[in-house]
C-alpha positions in Angstrom: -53.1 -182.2 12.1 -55.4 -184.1 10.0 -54.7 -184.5 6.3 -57.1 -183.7 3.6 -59.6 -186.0 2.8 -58.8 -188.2 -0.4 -60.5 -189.1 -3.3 -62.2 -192.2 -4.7 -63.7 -194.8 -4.3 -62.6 -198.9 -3.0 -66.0 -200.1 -3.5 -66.0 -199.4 -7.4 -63.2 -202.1 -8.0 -62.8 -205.6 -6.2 -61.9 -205.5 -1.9 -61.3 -208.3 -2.4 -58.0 -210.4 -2.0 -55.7 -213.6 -0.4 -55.8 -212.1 3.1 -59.6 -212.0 3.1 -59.6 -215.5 3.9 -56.6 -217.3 4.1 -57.2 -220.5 2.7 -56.1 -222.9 5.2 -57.5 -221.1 8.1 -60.7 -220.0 6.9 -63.6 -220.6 4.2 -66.3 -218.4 2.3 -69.5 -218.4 4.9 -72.5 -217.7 3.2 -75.1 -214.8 3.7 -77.5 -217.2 5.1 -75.3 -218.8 7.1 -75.6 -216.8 10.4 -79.4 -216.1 10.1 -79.8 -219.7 10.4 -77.7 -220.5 12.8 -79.9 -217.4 14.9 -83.3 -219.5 14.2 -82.0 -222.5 15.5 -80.3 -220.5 18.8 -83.7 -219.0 19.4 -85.5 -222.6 18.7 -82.7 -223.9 21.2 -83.7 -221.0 23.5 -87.5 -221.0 23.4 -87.5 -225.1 24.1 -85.1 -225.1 27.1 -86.9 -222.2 28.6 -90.0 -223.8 28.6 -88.7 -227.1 29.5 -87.1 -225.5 32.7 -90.6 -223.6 33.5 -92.9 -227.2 33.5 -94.2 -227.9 36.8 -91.7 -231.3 37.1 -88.3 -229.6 35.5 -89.2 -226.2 37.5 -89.3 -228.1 41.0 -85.6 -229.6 39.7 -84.3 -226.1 38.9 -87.0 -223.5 40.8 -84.3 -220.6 39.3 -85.5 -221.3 35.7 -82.0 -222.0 34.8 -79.6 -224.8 34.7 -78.6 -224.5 38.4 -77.5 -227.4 40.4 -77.1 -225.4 43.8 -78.9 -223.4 45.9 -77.9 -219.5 45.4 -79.2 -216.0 46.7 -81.5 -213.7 45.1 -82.6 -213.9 41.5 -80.6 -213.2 38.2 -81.5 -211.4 35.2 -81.4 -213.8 32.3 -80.6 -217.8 32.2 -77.4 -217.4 31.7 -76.2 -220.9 31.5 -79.2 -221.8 28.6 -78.1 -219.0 27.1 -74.6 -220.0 26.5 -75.4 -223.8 25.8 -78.0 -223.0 23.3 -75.6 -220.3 21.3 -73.2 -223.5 21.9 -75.4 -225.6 19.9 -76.1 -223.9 17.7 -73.0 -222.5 16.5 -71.3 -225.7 16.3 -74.4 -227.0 14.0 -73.2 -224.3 11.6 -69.3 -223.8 11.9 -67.5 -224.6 9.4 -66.2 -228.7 8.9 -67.6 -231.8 9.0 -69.9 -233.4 10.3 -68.1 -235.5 12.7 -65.9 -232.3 13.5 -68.6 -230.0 13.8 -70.6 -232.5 16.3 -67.4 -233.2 18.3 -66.4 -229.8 18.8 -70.3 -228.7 19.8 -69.8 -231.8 22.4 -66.6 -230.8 23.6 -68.1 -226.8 24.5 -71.3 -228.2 26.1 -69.6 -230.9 28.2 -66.7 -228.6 29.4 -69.3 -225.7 30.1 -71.5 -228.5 32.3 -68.2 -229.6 33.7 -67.3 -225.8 34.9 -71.1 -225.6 36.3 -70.9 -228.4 38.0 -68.0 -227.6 39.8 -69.2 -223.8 40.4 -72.1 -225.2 41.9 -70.1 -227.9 44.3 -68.4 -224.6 45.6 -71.1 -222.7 46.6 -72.7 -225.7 47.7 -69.6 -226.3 50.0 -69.5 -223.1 51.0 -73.4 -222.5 52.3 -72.6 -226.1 54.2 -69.1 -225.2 55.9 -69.8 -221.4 56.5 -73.6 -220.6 56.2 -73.2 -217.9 53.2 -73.6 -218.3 49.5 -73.3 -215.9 46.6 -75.7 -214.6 44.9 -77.7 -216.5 41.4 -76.6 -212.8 39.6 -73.0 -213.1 40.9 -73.4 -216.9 39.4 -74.9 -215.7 35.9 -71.5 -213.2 36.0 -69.5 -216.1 36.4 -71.2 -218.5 34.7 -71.2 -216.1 31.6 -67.6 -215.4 31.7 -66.4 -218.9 32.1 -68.6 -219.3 29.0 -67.1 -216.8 26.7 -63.6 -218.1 28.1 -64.7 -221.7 27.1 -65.5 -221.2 23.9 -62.5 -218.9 23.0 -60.6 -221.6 24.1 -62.0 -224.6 22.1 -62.1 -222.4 19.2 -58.7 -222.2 19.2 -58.2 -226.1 19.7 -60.1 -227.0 17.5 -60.2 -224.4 14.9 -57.5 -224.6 12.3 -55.0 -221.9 13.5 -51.5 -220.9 12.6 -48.9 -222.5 14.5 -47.7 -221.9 18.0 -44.0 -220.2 17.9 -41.3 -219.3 20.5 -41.9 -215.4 21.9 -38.4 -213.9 21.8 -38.6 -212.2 25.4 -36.3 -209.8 27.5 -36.5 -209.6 31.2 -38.3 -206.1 31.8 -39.8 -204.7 35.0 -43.5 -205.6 35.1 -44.2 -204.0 38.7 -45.2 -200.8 38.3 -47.5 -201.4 35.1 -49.0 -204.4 37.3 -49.5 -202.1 40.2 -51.2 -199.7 38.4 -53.5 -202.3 36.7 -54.4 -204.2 39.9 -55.5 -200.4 41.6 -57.2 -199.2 38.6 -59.3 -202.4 38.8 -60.0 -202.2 42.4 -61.2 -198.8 42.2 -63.5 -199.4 39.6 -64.6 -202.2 41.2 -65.8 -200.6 44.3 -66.9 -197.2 42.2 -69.1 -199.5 40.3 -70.1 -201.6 43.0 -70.8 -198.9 45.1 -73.0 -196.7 42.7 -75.0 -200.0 41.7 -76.3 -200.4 45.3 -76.6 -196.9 45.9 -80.7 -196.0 45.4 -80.3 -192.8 43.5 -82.6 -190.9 41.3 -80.0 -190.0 38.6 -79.3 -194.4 38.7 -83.1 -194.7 38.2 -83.6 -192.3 35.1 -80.2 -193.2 33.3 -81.9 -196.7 33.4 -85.2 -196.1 32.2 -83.2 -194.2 29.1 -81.5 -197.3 29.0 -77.4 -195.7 29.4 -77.3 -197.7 32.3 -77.8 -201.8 33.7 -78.3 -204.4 30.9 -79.0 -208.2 30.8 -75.3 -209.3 30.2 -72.8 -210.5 33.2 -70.4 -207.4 34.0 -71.5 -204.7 36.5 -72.2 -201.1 34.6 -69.9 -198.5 35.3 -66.8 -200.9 35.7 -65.0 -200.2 32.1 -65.6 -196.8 31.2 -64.0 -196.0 35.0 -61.0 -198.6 34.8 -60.4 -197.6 31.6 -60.8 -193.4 32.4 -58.0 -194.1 35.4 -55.7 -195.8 32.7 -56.0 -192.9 30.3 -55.6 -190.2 32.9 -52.0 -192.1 33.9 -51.4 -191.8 30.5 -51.7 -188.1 29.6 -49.5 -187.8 33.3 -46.8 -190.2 31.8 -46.5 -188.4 27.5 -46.2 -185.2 30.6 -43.3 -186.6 31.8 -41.6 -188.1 28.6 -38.3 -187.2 27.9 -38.3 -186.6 23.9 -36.2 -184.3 22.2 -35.6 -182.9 18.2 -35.2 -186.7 16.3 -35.6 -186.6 12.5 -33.2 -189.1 10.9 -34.2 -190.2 7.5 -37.0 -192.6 7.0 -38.1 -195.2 4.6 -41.8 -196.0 4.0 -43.2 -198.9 3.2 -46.6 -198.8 1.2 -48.3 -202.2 0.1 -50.5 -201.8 -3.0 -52.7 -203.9 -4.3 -55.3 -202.7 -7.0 -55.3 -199.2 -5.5 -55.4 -196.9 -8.8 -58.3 -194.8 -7.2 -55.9 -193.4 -4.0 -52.7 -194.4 -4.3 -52.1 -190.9 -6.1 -53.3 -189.2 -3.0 -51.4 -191.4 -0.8 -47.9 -190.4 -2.6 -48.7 -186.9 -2.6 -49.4 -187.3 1.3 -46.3 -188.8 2.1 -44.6 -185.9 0.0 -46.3 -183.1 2.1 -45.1 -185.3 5.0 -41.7 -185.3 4.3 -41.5 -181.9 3.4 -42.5 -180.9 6.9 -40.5 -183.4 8.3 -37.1 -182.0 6.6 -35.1 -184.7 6.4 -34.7 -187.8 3.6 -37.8 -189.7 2.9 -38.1 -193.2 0.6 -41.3 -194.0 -0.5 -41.0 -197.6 -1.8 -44.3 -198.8 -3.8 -44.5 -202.5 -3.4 -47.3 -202.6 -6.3 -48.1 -206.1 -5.0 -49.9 -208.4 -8.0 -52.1 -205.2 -9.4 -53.9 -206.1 -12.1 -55.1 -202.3 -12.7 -52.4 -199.1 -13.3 -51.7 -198.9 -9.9 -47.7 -199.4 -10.4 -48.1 -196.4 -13.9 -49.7 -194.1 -11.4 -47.4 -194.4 -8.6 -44.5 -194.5 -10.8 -45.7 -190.9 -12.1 -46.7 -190.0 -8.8 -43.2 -190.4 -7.2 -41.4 -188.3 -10.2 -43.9 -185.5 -9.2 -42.8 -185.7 -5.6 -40.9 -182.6 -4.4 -39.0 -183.6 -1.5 -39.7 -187.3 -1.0 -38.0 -189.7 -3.2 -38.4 -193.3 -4.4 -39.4 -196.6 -6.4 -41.7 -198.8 -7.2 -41.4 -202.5 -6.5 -43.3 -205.1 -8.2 -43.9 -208.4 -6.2 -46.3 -210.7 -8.3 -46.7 -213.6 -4.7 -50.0 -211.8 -3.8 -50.6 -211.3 0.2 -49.7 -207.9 1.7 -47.1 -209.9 4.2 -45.0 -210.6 0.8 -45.3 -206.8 0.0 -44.2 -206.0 3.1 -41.1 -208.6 3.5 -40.0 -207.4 0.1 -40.0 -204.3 1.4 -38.5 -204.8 4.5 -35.8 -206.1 2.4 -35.5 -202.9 0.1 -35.3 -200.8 3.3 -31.6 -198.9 3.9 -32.7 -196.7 7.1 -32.6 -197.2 10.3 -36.4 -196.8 10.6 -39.5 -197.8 9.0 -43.0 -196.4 8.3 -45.2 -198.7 7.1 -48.0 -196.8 5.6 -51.3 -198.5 3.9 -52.1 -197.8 0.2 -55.6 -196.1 1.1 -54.6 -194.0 3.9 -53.3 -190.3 3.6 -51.1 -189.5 6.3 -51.4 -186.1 8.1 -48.7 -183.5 7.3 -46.9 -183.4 10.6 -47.1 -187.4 11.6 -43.5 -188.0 10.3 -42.7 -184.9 12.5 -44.7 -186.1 15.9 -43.9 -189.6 15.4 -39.9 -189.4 15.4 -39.0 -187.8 18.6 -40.5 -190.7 20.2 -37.7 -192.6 19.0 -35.0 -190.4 20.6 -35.8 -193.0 23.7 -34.3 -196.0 23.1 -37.0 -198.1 24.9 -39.6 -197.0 22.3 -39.6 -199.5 19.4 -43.1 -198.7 18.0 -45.6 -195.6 17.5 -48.9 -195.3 16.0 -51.5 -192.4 16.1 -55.8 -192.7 15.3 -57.1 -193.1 12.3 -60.3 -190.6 11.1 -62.4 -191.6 8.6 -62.7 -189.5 5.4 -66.3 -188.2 6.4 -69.7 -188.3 4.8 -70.5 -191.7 3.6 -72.5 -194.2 4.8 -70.5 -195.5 7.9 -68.2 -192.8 8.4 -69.9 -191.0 11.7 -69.8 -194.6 13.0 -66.3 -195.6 12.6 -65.0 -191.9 13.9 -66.3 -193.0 17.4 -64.9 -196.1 16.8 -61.4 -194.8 16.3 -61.9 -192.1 19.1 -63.0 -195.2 21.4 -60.5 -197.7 20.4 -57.3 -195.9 19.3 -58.4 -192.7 20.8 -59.2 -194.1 24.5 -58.6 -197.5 25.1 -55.0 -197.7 23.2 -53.9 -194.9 25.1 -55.1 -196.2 28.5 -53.5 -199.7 27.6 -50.5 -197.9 27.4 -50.1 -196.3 30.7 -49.8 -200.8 32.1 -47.5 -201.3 28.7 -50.3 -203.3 27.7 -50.7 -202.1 23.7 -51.1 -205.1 21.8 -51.2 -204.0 18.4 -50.5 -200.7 16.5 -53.4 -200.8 12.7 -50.5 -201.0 9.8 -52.0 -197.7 8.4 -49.7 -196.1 10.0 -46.8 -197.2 12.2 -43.6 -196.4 12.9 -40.3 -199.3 13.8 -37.1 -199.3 14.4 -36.5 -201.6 11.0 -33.6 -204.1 12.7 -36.6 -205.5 15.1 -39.0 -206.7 12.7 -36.1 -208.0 10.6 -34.5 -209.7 13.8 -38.3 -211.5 14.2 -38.5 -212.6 10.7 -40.3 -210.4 8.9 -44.1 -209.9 8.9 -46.4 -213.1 9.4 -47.5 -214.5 6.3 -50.9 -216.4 5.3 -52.8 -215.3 8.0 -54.7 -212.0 9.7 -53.1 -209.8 12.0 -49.8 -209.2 10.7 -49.5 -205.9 12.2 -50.8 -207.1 15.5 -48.1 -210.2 15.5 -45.7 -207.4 15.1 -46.0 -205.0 17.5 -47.2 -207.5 20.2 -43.6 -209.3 19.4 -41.6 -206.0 19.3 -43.4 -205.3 23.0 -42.5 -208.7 24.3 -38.7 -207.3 23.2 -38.9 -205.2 26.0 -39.9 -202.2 23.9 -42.6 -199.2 24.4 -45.3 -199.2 21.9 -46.9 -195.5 21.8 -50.2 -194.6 20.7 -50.3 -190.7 19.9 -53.7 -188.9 19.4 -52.0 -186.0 18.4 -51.2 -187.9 15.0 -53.5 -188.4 12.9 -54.5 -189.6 9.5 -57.3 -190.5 6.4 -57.9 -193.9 6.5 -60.7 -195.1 4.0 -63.9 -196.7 5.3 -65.9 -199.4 3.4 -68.9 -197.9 1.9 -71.0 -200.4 0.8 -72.4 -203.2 3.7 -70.1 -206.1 1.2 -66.5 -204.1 2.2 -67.4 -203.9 5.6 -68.2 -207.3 5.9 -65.2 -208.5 4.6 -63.2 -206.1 6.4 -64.5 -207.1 9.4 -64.2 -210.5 9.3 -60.4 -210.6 8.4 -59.8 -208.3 11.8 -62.1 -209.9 14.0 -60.2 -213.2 12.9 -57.3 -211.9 13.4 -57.8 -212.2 17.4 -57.7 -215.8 17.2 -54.6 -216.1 14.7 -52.4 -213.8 16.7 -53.4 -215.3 20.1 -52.7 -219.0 18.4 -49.3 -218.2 17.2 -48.8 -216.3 20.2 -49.8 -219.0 22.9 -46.3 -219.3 23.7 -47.5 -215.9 25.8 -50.1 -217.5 27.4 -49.7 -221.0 28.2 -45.4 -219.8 29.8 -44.6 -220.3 33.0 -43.0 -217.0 32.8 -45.4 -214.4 33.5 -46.3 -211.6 31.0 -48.8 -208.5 31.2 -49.5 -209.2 27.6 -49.8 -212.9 28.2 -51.3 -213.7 31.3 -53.7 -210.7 31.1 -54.2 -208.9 27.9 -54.8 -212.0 25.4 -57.1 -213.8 27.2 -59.1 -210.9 28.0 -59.3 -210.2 24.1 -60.3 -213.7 23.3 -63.2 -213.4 26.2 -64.1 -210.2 24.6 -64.2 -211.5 21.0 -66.4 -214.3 22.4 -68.6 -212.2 24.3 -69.3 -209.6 20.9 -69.7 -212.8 18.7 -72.8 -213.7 21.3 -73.9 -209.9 21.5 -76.8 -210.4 19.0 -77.4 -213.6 20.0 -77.9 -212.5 23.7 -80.4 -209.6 23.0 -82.1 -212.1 21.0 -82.3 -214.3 23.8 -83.2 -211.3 26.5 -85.8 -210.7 23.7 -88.0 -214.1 23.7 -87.7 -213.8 27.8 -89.2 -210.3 27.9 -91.9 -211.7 25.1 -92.9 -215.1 26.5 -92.2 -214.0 30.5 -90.0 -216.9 30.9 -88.9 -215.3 34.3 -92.0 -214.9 35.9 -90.4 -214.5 39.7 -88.1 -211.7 38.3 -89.3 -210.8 35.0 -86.7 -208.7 32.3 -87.6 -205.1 31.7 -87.5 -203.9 28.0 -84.8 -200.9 29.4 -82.5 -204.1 30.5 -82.8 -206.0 26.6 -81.8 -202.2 25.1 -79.1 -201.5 27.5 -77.3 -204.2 26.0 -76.6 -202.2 23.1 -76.7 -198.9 24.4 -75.5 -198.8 28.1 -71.9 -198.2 29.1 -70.9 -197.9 25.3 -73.0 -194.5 24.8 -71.0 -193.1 28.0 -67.3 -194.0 27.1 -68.3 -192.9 23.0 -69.3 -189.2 24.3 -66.2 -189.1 27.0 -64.1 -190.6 23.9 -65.2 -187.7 21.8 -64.5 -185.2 24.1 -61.2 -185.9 25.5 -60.4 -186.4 22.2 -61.4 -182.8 21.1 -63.9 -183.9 19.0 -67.3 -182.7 20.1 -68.9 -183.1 16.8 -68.3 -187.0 16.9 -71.2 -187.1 19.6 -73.8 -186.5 16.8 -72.8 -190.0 15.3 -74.0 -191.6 18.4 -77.1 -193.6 17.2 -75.4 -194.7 13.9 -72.2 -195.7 16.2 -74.2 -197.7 18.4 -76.4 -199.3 15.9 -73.3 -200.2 14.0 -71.7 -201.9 16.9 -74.9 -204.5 16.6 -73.5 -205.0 13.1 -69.9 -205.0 14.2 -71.0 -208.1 16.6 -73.3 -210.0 13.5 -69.8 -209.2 11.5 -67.6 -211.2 14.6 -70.1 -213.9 14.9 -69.8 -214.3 11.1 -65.9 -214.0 11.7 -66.0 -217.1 13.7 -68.4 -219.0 11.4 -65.3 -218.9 8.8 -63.1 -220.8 10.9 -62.3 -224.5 9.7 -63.3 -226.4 12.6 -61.2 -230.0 12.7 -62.3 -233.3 14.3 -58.8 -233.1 16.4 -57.3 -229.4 16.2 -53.6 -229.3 14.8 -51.7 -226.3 14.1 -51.0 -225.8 10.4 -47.2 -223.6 10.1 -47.0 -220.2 9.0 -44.1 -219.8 7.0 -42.4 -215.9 7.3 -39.9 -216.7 4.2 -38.7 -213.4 2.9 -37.3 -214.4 -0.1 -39.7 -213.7 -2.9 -36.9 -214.0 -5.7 -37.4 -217.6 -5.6 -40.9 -217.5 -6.4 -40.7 -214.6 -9.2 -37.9 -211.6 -9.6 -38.3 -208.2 -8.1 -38.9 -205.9 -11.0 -37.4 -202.0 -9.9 -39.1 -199.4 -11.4 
């Protein structure tokens, strides 16, 4: 059931706050920060690719790319220019020194030649010893990937990030979830590869409307099949979950900071909720450093309530992790809901959530957030949600490979975040750090499109910017602390699979722009002239698989009139990838990277009393 849609407005007061940008991860990057560091990519670009189409560089590299080998057939783009020029370039305008900023550029270009090189050794071997060689596309895949990897990776070496910690981890069975992942992959692999060399009409005019192909390594077709095969295993395994009547009483958590214009709304949610729910329901306000009458409100608020009780509870450290420690603290249920200040919870979501629970394997649940509707990026973000939380959540959790579960709305069992320490604090992703740690427990994190809530959506371009950049950051705090994952010899889905193929994902939407750019000045100057790019290939980039998976999103998701938001969704997801690439402009780079610590202390008293209202 969705809620009803709430009233006011986040833009008309500050959205601002300490987890913006926390200070000793991240610094303020100005508006003109990323247009300039686009000039000098495409002033990188445009030099190389002439360089590399003179008559004496040309009869070096006759592919018109950085290629030290001989390979079959032609590619699409120069791949490997691409990547060194956005390498350049971005490193000229990260955030540091100048010594940091010139050895970390030097460190990405040299590793990325280094990985070339020895690509190139291997299919030189290869074509000597056995006669065959792959292909100069199958190389641009490669070479691509092995680029976003590389500069995830140095990122996080040299950016400064939050401290690596020890992964608490039970032993849990890992073979059917790896099964299931290495057939889904296989299938869509041969699905895709199959229909790519398969001359059909319907291939031909779904190109030339530019839903299919683009100029970026992957092969079309491949996620939005993987990821359909996930989510059908899915909606077979909620079939077969055992769940039964669960409604012990709940406590709910709800940071608030500054949030006179909802927060009303937000209490008078939670009430509806717990009257469906029918059993005892705390609401604890932790009115976290307002400066407005956020704390009055809520106060009157809760005396209105009609079957939810409780209190407010002021805690002057500002940072949503204190708010949330403090009330982690306060909590004297078993279980926790941890509910944001701007988001109205649908009616029955304490009543769907809880049976869940009556296995004792699930330790965290979560539904989709839906946008309130009407304003500027609303139709956007409800494919979004439908795509992400809605789609891919759900398929991730047929392989147990859920991540993280948005702090909006999600349900624990309160002993495991205590027994971790308490929510993350000073950095993004606190909810992620969570759930991903809870999962490593050996517990079942559930995603639930059946529950459903308001969450507010920036309305003016300055909100969604910030917004943006504090999540998109977030990949890179939570896979720092959490290396312990990925650099263990013990193997992990979540570790070994799942984080570095967010990192490699975060890197490849930070260079989305960037990369139609740099299709772009090919089409225009005919760089290529062997194999020239198509216009259909540059917009395909943005369009392509994306449109596909938003309209099957929409629909399995029973929400048909989510389809009409398609051109503002996929226009906004070229904004979504400026906001990433702005997200990783923020990061302090360091001439040598070091981990700075991350405290988790709980114990707020010391810095100023709890005040109980």
């Amino acid at each position: 059931m969705t809620p009803a849609t709430p009233h006011g407005d986040r833009d008309a007061v500050s959205f601002s706050s300490v987890d913006s940008a926390p200070r000793r991860f991240a610094g303020a990057v100005r508006q003109g920060t990323a247009p300039a560091a686009l000039v000098l990519f495409s002033i990188i670009s445009v030099t190389l690719l002439w360089l590399v189409n003179t008559p004496t560089v040309s009869a070096i590299f006759p592919n018109r790319d950085f290629v030290f080998a001989p390979y079959e057939g032609h590619h699409s783009i120069a791949m490997r220019i691409f990547i060194l020029s956005f390498y350049i370039a971005f490193a000229t305008f990260s955030h540091g020194s100048a010594k940091a900023r010139l050895f970390f550029g030097m460190d990405m270009v040299l590793s990325f030649l280094l990985a070339m090189a020895i690509l190139d050794v291997a299919n030189a071997t290869m074509l000597w010893q056995f006669g065959i060689s792959y292909s100069l596309d199958f190389g641009a895949i490669l070479s691509g990937l092995l680029g976003f990897a590389l500069f995830s990776l140095k990122l996080l070496e040299r950016g400064a990030m939050p401290a690596r910690i020890r992964i608490e981890r039970s032993p849990s069975r890992i073979g059917v979830p790896i099964i299931r992942l290495t057939g889904t992959l296989i299938n869509a692999g041969v699905v895709a590869w199959t229909v790519n060399g398969m001359d059909l009409r319907i291939v031909a005019v779904l190109r030339d409307l530019t839903l299919l192909g683009g100029i970026g390594p992957g092969v079309f077709l491949f996620l939005p099949v993987f990821f359909s095969q996930l989510y059908l295993l899915a909606l077979i395994d909620a079939r077969t979950f055992k769940r039964r009547a669960y409604s012990p009483p709940l406590s709910v958590i709800v940071p608030a900071h500054n949030e006179q214009y909802i927060i009303a709304d937000t209490i008078r949610a939670l009430d509806k909720a717990a009257a469906h729910y029918g059993a005892p329901v705390t609401i604890l306000i932790m009115n976290n450093n307002s400066s407005d009458a956020t704390a009055a409100i809520a106060r009157d608020s809760l005396a209105a309530c009609a079957f939810a009780r409780g209190r407010v509870i002021d805690v002057p450290r500002p940072g949503k992790s204190h708010a949330l420690n403090a009330g982690l603290d306060a909590v004297e249920t078993e279980f926790v809901v941890r509910v944001d200040a701007d988001t109205v919870v649908g009616e029955d979501n304490f009543s769907r959530a809880m049976p869940y629970f009556s296995d004792p394997s699930v330790g965290v649940v979560g539904g989709v957030p839906i946008p309130p509707g009407g304003r500027m990026f609303d139709r956007a973000r409800l494919l979004e949600v439908l795509v992400k939380h809605g789609f891919y959540s759900i398929g991730m959790g047929a392989i147990r490979g859920v991540i993280g579960i948005p702090g909006m709305f999600v349900v624990y069992r309160t002993d495991q975040p205590r027994h971790l320490g308490g929510f993350v604090e000073g950095m993004n992703g606190e909810d992620t750090d969570i759930s991903l740690r809870i999962g490593e427990l050996g517990f079942h994190s559930v995603v639930d499109p059946r529950i459903r809530y308001i969450s507010e959506v920036p309305t003016s371009y300055g909100h969604m910017r910030e917004q943006r950049m504090r999540w998109f950051r977030s990949v890179y705090h939570v896979s720092s602390r959490c290396r312990d994952l990925i650099y263990s010899d013990q193997a992990t889905l979540r570790g070994k699979i799942i984080l570095p193929y967010m990192l490699v994902n975060s890197a490849r939407r930070a260079m989305l722009v960037p990369l139609i750019i740099f299709g772009s000045l090919e089409y225009l100057f005919g760089f290529h002239p062997e194999n020239p790019i198509i216009w259909q290939s540059i917009v395909a980039v943005g369009v392509g698989a994306p449109a596909i998976v938003a309209i099957v999103a929409a629909l399995i998701n029973g929400v048909p009139r989510g389809v009409l938001g398609l051109p503002e969704y996929l226009l906004f997801r070229l904004l979504r990838a400026y906001f990433t690439l702005e997200s990783m402009l923020s990061i302090l780079i360091q001439k040598d990277g070091q981990d700075l610590e991350t405290p988790t202390i709980k114990d707020l008293v010391s810095d100023s009393p709890q005040r109980i209202a």
